[in-house]
C-alpha positions in Angstrom: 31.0 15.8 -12.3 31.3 16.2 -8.1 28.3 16.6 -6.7 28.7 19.7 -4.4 26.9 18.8 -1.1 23.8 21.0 -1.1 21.2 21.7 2.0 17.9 19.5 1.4 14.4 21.3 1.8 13.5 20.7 6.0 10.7 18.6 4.8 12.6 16.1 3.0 14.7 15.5 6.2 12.0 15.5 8.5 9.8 13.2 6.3 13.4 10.8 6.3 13.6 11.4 9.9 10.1 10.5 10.9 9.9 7.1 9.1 13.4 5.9 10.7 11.9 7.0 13.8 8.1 5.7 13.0 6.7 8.8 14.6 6.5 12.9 13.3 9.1 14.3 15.9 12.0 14.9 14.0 15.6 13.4 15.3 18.2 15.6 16.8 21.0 15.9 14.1 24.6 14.9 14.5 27.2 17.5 16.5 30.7 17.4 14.6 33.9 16.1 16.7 35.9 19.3 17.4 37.8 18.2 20.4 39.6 14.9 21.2 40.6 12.4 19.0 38.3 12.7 15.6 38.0 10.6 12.0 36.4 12.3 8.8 32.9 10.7 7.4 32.1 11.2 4.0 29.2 9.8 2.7 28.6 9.0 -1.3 25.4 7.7 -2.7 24.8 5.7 -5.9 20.8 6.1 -5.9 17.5 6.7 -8.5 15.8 9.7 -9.2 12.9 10.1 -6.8 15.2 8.0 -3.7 16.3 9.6 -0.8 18.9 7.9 1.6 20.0 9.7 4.9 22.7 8.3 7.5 22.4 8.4 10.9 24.9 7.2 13.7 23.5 5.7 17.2 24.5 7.7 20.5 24.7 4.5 21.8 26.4 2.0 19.0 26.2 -1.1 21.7 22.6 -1.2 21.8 21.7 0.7 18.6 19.8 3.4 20.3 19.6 7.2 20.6 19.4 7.7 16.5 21.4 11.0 15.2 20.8 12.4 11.8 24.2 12.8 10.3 23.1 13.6 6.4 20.5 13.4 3.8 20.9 12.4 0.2 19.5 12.3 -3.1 20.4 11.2 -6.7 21.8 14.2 -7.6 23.1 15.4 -4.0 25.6 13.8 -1.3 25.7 14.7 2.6 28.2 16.9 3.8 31.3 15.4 5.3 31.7 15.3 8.9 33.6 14.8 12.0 33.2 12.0 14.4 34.6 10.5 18.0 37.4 8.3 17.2 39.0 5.4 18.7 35.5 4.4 19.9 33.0 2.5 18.5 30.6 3.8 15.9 27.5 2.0 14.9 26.2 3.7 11.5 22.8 2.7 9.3 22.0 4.1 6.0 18.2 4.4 5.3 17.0 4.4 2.0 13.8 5.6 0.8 11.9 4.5 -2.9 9.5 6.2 -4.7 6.8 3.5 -4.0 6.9 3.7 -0.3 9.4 1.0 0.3 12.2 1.4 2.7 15.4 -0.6 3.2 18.2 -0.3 6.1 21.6 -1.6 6.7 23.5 -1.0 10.0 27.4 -1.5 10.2 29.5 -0.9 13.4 33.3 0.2 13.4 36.0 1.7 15.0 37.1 4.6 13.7 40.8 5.7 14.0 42.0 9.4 14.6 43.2 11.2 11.9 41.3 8.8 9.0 39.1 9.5 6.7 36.0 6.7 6.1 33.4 6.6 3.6 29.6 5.8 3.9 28.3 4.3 0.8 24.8 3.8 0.3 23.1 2.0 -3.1 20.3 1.1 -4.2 19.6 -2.2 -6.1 16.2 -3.8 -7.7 15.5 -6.0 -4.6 16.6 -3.0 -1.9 20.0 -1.1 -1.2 23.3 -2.0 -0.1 26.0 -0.5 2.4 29.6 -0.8 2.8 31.8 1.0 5.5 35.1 1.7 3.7 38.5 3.3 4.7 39.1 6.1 2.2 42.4 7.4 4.2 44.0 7.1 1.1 41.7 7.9 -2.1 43.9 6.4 -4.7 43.6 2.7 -2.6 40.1 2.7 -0.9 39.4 -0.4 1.7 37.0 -1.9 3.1 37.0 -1.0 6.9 38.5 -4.5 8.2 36.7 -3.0 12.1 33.0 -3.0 10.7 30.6 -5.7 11.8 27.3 -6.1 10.2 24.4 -5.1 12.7 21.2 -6.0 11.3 20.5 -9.8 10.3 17.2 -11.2 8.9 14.9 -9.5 11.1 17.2 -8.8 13.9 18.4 -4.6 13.3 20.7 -5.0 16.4 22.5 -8.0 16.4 24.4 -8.2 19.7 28.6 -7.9 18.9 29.4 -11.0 20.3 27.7 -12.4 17.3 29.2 -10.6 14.8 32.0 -10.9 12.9 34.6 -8.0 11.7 35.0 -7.8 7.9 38.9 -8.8 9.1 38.3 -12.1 10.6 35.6 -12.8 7.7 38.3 -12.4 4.5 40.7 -14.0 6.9 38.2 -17.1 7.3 37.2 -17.3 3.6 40.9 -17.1 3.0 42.4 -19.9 4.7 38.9 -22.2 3.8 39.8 -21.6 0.3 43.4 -22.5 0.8 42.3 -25.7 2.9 40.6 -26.7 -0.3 43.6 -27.3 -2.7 45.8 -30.2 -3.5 48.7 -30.4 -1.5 50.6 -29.4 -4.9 48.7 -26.5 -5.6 50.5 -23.3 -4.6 47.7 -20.9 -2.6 46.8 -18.3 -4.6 48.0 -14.4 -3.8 45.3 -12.5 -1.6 42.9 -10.6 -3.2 44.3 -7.1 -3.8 41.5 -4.6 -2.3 39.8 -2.4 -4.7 37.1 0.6 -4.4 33.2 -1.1 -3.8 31.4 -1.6 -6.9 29.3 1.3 -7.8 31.6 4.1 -6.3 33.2 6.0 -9.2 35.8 8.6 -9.8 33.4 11.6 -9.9 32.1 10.0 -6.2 35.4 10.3 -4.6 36.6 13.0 -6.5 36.0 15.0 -3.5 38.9 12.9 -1.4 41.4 13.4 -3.7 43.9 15.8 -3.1 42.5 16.2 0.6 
């Protein structure tokens, strides 16, 4: 079944709010794009009972600064979707929350397009949580977004651009290494069909379809 998004109590979002932050004042929420060029967000979470992720976007996606609160989650409750500035770049981290205290974050920068729809998934897994950035412009064959560059590396939450690399150039890479690696006889085989990211299903995107 869709999970309607549904208002959190305040002090679940300002307890979310003040460990990103690492201090009690709460962060300024994110202001929907209503003028310009604009993309959707929706954000979809495949968490526990008792974990609470939240997504935030960074007024300043160069240098990861000037956090924004753009929606808190729960098992049983997604974030509302939202409007951002397009043709710009974004620089998003989900923040996940565990029962025993723990925390785990994962930043991803992108370009958004006008008039697209992209999806924010969050997960959680025994060892942390994981995050993909995917294009969701058309429900029935959701991407990854081939723009976003993975931000925070070992211990580094910021990893300046020029040493990241666009999921693009990435599948590109592994692509022609792969083909590099066969006989001369061998045929290369056909590229990879994209899929949805494991652990989104049907009733998670149920609210892009028909939209």
């Amino acid at each position: 079944m869709f999970r309607r998004p549904v208002p959190l109590a305040r002090l679940v979002a300002l307890g979310l709010a003040a460990l990103v932050a690492g201090c009690a004042h709460p962060i300024p929420k994110h202001v929907p794009a209503t003028t310009g060029p604009s993309a959707q967000l929706v954000m979809r979470g495949s968490v526990q009972p008792g974990e609470t992720f939240g997504v935030y976007l960074f007024q300043q996606p160069q240098s990861c600064t000037g956090l924004e609160q753009v929606g808190i989650g729960t098992a049983s409750v997604d974030p509302a979707t939202t409007t951002i500035v397009a043709n710009r770049l974004s620089t998003a981290e989900v923040f996940l929350t565990k029962p025993d205290r723990t925390i785990c974050r994962v930043r991803w920068s992108f370009e958004a397009v006008a008039g697209r729809k992209y999806l924010v998934t969050a997960s959680s897994t025994p060892g942390g949580c994981a995050a993909r950035i995917l294009d969701a412009t058309d429900p029935h064959k959701i991407v990854a977004e081939p723009s976003s560059r993975r931000r925070d590396v070992g211990g580094n939450l910021c990893v300046p651009m020029a040493q990241t690399t666009t999921v693009a150039d990435a599948t590109s890479r592994a692509r022609a290494n792969s083909e590099s690696d066969l006989p001369i006889s061998a045929a290369p085989a056909a590229p990879a069909v994209p899929g949805r990211a494991r652990g989104v299903t049907e009733d998670d995107l149920s609210g892009l379809l028909g939209k």
